[in-house]
N, CA, C and O atoms as a GROMACS GRO file, in nm:
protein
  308
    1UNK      N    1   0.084  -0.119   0.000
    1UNK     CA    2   0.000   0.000   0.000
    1UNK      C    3   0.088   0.124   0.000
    1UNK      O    4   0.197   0.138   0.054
    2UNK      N    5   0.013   0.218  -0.076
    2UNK     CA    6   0.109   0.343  -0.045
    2UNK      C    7   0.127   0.425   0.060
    2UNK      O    8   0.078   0.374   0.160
    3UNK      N    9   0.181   0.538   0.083
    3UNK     CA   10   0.171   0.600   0.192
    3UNK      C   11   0.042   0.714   0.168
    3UNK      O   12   0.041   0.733   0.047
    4UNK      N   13  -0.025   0.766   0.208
    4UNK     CA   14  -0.107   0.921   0.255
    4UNK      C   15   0.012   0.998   0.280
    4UNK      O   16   0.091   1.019   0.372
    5UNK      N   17  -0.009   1.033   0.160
    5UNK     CA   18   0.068   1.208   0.183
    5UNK      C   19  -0.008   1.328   0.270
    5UNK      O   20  -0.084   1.405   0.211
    6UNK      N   21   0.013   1.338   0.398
    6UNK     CA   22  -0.048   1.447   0.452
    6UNK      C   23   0.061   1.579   0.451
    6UNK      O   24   0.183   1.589   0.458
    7UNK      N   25  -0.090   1.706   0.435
    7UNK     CA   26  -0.085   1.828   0.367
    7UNK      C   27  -0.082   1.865   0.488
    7UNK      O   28  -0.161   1.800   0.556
    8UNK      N   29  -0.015   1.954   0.554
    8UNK     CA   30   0.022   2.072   0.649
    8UNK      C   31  -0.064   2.184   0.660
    8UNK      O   32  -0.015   2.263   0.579
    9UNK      N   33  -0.152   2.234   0.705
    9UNK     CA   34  -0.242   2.338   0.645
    9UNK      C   35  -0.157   2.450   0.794
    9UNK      O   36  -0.110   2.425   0.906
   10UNK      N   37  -0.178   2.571   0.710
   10UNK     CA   38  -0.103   2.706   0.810
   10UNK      C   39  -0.269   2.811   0.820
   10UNK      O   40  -0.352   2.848   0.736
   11UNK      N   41  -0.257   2.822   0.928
   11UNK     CA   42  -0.376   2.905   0.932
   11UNK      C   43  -0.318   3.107   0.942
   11UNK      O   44  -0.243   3.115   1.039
   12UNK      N   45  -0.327   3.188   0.903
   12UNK     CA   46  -0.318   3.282   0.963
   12UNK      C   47  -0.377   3.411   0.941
   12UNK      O   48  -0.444   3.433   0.840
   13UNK      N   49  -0.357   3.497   1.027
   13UNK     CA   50  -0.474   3.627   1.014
   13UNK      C   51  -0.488   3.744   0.951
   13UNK      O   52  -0.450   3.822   1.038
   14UNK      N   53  -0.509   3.787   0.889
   14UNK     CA   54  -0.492   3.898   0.794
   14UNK      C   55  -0.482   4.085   0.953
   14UNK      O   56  -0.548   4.155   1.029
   15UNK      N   57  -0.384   4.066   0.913
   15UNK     CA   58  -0.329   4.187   1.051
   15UNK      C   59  -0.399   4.294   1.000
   15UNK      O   60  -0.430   4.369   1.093
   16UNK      N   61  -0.438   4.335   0.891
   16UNK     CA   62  -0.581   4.473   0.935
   16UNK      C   63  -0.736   4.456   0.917
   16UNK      O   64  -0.814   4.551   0.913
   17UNK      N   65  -0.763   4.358   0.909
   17UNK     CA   66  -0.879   4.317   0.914
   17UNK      C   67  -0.947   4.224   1.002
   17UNK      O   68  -1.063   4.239   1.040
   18UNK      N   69  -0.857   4.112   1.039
   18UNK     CA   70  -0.887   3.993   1.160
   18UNK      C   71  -0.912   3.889   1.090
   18UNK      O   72  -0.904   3.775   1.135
   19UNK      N   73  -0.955   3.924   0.938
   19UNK     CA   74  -0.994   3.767   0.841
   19UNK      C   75  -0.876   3.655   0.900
   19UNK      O   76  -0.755   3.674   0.912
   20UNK      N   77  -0.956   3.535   0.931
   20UNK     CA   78  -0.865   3.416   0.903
   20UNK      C   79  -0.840   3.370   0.807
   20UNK      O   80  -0.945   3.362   0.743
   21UNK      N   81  -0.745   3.325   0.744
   21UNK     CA   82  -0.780   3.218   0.621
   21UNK      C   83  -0.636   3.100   0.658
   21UNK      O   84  -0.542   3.104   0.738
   22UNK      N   85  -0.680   3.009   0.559
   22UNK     CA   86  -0.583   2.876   0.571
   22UNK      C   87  -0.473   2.875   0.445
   22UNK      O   88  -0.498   2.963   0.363
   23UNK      N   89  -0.385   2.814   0.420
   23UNK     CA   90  -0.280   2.836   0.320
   23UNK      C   91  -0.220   2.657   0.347
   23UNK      O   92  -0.245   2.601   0.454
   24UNK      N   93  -0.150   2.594   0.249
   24UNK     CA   94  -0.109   2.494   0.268
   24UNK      C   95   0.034   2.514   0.261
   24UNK      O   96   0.112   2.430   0.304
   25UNK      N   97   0.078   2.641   0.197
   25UNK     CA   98   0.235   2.656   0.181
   25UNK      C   99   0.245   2.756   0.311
   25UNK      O  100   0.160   2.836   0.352
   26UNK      N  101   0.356   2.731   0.355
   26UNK     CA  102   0.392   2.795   0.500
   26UNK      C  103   0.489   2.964   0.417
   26UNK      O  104   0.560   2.987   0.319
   27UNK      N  105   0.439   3.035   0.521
   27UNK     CA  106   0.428   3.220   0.487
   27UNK      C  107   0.592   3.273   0.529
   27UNK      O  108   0.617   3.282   0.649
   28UNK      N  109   0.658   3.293   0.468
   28UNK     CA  110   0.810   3.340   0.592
   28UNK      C  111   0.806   3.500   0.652
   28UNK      O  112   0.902   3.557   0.705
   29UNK      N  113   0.682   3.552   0.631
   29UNK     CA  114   0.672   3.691   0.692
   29UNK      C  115   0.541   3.669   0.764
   29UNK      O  116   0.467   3.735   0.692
   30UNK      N  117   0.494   3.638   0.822
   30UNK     CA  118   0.334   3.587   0.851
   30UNK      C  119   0.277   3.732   0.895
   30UNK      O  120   0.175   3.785   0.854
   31UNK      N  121   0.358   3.775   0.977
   31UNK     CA  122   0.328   3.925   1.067
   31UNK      C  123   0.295   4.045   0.925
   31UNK      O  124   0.235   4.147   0.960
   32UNK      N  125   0.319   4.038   0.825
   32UNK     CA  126   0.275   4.087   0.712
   32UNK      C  127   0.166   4.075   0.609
   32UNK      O  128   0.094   4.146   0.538
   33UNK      N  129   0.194   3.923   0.642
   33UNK     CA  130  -0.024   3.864   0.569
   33UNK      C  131  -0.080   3.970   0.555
   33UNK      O  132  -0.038   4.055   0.633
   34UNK      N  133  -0.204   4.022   0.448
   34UNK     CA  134  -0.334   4.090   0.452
   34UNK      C  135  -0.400   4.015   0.339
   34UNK      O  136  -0.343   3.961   0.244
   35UNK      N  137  -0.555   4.021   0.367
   35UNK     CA  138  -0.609   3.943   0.291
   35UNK      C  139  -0.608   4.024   0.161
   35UNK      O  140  -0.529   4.114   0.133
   36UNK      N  141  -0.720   3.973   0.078
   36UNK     CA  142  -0.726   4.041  -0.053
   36UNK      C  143  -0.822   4.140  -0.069
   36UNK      O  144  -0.820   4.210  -0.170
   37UNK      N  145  -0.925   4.159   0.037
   37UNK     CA  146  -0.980   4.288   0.035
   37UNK      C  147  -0.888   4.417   0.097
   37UNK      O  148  -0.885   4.524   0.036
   38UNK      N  149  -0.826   4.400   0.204
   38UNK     CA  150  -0.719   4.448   0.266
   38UNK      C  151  -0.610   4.516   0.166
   38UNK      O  152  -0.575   4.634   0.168
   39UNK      N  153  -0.567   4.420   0.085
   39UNK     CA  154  -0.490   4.495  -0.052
   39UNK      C  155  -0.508   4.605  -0.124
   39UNK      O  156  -0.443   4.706  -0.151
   40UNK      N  157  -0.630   4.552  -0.154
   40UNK     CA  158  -0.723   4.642  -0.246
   40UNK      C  159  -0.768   4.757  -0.188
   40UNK      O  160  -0.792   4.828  -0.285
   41UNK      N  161  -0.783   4.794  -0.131
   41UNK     CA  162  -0.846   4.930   0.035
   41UNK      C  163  -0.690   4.969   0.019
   41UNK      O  164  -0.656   5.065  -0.049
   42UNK      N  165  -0.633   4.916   0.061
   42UNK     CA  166  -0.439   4.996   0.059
   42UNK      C  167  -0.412   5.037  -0.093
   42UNK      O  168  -0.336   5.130  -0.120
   43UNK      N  169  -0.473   4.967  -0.185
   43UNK     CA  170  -0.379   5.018  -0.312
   43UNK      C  171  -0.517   4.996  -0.432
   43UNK      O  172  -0.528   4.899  -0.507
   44UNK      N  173  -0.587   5.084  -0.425
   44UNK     CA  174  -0.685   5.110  -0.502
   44UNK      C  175  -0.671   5.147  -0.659
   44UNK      O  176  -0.752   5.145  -0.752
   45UNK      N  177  -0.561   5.173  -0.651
   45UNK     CA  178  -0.484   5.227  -0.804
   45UNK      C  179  -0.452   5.052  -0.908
   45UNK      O  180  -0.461   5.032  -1.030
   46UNK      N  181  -0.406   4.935  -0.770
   46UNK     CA  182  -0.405   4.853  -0.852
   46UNK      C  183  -0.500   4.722  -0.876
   46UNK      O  184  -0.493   4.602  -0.900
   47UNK      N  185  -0.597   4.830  -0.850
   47UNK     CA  186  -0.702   4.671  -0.850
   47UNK      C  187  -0.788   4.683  -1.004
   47UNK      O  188  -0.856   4.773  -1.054
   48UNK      N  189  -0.751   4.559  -1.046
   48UNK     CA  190  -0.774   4.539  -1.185
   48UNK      C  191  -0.866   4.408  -1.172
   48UNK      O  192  -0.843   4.302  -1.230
   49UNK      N  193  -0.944   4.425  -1.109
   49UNK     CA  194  -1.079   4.318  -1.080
   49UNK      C  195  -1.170   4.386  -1.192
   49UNK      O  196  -1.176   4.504  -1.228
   50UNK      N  197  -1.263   4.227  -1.253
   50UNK     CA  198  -1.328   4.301  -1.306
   50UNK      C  199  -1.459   4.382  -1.281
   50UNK      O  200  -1.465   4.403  -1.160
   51UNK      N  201  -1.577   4.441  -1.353
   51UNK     CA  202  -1.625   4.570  -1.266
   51UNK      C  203  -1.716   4.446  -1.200
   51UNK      O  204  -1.676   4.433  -1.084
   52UNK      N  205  -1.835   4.339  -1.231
   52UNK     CA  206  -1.862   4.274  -1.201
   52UNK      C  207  -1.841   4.207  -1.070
   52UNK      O  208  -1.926   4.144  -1.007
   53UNK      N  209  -1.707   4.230  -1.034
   53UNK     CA  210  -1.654   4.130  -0.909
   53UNK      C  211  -1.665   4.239  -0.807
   53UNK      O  212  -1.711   4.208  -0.697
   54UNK      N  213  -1.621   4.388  -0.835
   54UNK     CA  214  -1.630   4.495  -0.749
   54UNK      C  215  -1.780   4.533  -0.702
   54UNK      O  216  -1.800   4.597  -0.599
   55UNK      N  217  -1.899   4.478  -0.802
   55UNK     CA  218  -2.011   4.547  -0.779
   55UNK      C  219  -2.112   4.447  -0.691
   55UNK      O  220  -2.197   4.488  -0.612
   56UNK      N  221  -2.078   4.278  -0.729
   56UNK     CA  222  -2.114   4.195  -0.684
   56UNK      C  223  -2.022   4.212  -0.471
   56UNK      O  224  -2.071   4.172  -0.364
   57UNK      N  225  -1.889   4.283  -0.496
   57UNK     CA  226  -1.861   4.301  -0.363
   57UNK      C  227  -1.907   4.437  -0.274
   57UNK      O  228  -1.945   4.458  -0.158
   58UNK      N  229  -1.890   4.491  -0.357
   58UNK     CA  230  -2.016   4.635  -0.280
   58UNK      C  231  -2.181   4.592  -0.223
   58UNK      O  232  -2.234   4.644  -0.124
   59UNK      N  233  -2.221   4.526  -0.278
   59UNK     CA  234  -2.398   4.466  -0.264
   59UNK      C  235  -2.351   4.394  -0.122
   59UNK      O  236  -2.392   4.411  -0.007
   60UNK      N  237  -2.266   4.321  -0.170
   60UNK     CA  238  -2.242   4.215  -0.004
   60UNK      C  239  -2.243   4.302   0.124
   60UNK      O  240  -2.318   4.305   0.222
   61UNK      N  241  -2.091   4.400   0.076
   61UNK     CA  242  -2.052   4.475   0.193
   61UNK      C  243  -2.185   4.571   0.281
   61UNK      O  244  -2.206   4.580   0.402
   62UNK      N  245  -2.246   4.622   0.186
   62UNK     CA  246  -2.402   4.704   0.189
   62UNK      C  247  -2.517   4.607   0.257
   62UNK      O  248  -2.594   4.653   0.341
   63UNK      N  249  -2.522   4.501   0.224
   63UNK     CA  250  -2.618   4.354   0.287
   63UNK      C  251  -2.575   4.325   0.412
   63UNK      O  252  -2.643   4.278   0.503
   64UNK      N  253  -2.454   4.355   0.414
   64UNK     CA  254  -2.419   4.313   0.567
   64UNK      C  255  -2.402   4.410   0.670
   64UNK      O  256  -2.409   4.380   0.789
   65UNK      N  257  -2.381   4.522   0.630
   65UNK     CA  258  -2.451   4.659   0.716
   65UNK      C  259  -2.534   4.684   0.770
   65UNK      O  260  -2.546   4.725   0.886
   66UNK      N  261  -2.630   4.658   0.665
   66UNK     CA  262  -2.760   4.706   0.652
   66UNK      C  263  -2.837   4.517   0.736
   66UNK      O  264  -2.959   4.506   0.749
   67UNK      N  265  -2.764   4.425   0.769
   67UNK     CA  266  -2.753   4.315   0.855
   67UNK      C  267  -2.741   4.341   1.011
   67UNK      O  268  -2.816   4.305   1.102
   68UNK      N  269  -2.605   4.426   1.012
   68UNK     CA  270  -2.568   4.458   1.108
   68UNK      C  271  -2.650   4.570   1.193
   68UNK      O  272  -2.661   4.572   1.316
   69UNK      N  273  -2.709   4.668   1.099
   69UNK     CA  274  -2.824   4.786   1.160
   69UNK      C  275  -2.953   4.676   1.236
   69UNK      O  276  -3.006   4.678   1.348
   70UNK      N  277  -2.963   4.624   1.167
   70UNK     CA  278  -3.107   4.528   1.199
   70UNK      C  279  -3.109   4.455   1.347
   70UNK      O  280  -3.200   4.445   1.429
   71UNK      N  281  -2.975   4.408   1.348
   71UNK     CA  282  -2.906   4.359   1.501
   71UNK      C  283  -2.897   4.409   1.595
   71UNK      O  284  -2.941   4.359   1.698
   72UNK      N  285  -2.824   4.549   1.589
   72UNK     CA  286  -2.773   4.656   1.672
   72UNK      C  287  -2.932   4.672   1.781
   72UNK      O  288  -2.951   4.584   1.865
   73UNK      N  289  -2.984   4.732   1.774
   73UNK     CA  290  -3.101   4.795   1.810
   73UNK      C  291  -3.168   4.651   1.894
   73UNK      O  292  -3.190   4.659   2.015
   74UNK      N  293  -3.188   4.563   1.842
   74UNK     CA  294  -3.216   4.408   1.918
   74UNK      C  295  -3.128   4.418   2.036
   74UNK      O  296  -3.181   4.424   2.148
   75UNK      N  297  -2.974   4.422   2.023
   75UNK     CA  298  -2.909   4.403   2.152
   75UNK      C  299  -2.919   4.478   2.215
   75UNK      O  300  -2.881   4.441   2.327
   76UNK      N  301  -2.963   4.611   2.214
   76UNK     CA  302  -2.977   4.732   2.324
   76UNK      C  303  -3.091   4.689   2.412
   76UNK      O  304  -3.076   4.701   2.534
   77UNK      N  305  -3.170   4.656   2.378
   77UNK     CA  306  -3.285   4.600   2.470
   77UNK      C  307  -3.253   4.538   2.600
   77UNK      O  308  -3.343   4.494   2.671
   0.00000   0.00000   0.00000
């Protein structure tokens, strides 16, 4: 029988946002990570997404606000 190759998974945090995410290749600056919205907010000049992906991410960001308003006011009670 062969062996199972087990995969190493690295978890780590995107330092201006708090996103977690997982990676299977290990990071040699980790303290530098940012995710990919994080990028994009820092360097707006180079985001070459297409408009589709930006507009489909604005609706989210706006849904989950407008999520978060709906909540707020519940926990004050």
């Amino acid at each position: 029988m062969s062996k199972k190759k087990i995969k190493k998974i690295y978890k780590y945090e995107c330092t201006m946002t708090g996103e977690t995410f997982k990676t299977t290749a290990e990071a040699k600056h980790p303290d530098e990570l940012v995710s990919v919205k994080a990028y994009y907010e820092l360097n707006p000049d180079k985001d070459d997404r297409p408009s589709d992906v930006k507009i489909r991410l604005k609706q989210d960001e706006e849904a989950l606000q407008s999520l978060m308003a709906l909540q707020a006011p519940a926990e004050e009670k």
